[in-house]
C-alpha positions in Angstrom: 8.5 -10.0 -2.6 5.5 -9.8 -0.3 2.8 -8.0 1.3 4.4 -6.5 4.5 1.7 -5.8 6.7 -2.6 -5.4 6.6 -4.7 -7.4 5.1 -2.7 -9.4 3.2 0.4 -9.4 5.2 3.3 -11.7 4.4 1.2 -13.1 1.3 3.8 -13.5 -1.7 3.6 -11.2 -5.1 4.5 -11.8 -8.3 7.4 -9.4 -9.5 8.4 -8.9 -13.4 11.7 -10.9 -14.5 14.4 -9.1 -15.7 16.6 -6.2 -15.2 14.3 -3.4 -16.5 12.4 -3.7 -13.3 13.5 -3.2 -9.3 11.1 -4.4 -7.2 10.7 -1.9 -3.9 12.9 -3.4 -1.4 10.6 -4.4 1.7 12.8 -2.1 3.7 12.3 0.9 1.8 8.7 -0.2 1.8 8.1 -0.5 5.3 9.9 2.8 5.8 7.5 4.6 3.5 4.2 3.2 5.4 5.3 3.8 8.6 5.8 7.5 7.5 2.2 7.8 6.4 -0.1 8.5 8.9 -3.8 7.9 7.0 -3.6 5.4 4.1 -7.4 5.8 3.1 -9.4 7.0 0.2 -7.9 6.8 -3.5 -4.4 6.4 -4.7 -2.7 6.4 -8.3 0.6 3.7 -8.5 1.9 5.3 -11.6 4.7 3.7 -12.6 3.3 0.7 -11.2 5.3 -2.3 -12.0 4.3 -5.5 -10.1 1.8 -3.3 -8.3 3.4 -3.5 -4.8 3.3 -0.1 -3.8 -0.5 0.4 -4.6 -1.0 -3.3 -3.1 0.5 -2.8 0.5 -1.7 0.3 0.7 -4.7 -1.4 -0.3 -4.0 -4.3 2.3 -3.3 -1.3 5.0 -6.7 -0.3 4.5 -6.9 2.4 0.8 -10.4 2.0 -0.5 -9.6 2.1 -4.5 -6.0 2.4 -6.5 -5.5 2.7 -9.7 -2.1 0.7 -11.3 -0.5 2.5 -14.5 2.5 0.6 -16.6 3.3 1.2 -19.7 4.7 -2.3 -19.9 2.4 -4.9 -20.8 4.1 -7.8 -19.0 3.8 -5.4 -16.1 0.5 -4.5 -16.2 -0.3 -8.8 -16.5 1.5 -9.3 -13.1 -0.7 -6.6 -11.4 -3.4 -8.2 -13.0 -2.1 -11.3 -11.6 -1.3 -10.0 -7.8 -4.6 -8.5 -7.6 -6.6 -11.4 -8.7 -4.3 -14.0 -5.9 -5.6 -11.2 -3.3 -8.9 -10.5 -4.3 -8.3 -7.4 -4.5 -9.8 -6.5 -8.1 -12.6 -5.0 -7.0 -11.1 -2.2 -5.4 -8.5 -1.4 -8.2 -8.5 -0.5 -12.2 -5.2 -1.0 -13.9 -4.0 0.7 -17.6 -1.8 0.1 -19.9 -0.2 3.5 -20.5 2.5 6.1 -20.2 2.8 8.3 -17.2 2.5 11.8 -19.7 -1.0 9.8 -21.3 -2.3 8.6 -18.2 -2.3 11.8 -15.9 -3.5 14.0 -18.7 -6.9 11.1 -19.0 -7.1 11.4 -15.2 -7.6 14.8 -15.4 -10.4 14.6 -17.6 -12.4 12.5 -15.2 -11.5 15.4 -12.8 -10.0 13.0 -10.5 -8.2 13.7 -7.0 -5.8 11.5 -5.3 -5.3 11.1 -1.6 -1.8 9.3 -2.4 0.4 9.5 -5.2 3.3 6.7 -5.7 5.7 7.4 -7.8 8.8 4.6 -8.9 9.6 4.9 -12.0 12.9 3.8 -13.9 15.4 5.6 -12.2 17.6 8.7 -13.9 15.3 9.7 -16.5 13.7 12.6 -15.1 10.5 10.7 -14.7 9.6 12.3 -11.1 10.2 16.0 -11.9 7.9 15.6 -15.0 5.1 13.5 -12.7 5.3 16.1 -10.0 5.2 18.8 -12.9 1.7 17.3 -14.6 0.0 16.3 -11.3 0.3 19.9 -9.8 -0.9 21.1 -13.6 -3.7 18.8 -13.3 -4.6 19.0 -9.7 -4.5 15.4 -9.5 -3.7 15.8 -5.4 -6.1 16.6 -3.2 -5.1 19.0 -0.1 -2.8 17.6 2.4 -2.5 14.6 -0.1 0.4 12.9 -0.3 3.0 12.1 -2.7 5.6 9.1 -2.7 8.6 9.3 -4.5 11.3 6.8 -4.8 14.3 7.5 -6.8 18.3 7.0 -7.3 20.2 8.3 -5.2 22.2 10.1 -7.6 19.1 12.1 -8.9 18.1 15.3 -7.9 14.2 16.1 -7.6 12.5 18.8 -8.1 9.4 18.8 -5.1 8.0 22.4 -5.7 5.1 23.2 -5.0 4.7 20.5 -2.9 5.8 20.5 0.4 8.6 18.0 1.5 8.0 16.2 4.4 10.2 13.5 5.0 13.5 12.3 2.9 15.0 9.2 3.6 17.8 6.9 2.1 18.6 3.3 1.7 21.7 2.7 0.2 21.2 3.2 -3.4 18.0 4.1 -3.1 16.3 7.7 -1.8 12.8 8.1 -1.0 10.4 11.3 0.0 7.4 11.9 1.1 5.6 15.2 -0.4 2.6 17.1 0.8 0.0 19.7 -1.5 0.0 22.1 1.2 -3.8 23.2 1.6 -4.2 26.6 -0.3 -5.9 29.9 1.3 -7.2 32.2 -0.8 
């Protein structure tokens, strides 16, 4: 797996070995990036993994992400991909659950310009994400949320706005939007 473009482009990552884990496929990446217009400002890789998603948007030019795994191996190989690219500076990463982690985001009264969201597929992981963000106002307006799931699963966007959909063979992705409230 690698950095696909930026910064750091074509530089290698470090994934996590075994079958609990499914590295974004660098098609799938490259089709969420060039959907994004702006990738600036502060993003949250929730179910973060080997960190890739929150990496490629640091190398395209985000100032800060923070990484959240609940697995400890994973949360060492972000540790790991950051330090290769220098990068550590403009990151924090946590050991956590999603549920844990959103709720302690909120207390710091955090916004996020981009959201990514990959976690283990069929579980209901997204719809309960997309639930506690928009609880928390985690997004800020016009912010963005990424979420990549199964195919086979079906998400739950409201509130948010969906943008874009797109699908890779087993693999669907969408790009949601916290429509700017009037009022």
């Amino acid at each position: 797996m690698r950095v696909i473009a930026g910064k750091h482009k074509s530089k290698s990552l470090e994934t996590l070995e075994g079958r609990n884990t499914r590295p974004t496929m660098d098609k799938v990446k490259e089709g969420i990036f060039n959907s994004l217009q702006n990738i600036d400002g502060l993003g949250l890789d929730l179910f973060g993994g080997s960190g890739s998603l929150g990496i490629e948007a640091l190398s395209r030019g985000m100032e800060k992400v923070i990484f959240v795994d609940q697995n400890s191996r994973a949360v060492k190989v972000i540790h790991n991909n950051l330090q290769r690219l220098g990068l550590e500076s403009q990151a924090e990463v946590y050991r956590n659950n999603a549920d844990r982690a959103l709720k302690a985001l909120s207390k710091r009264e955090i916004q996020f310009d981009i959201i990514f969201l990959d976690p283990p597929y069929e579980k209901g992981l997204i719809d309960k994400a997309l639930e506690q963000i928009h609880a928390f106002d985690l997004l800020k307006n016009n912010g963005i949320i990424v979420c990549e799931f199964s195919h086979r699963e079906d998400i739950k966007t409201a509130p948010f706005k969906e943008l874009k959909r797109y699908h890779y063979g087993l693999t669907d992705t969408c790009i949601l939007r916290k429509e700017e409230s009037h009022g």
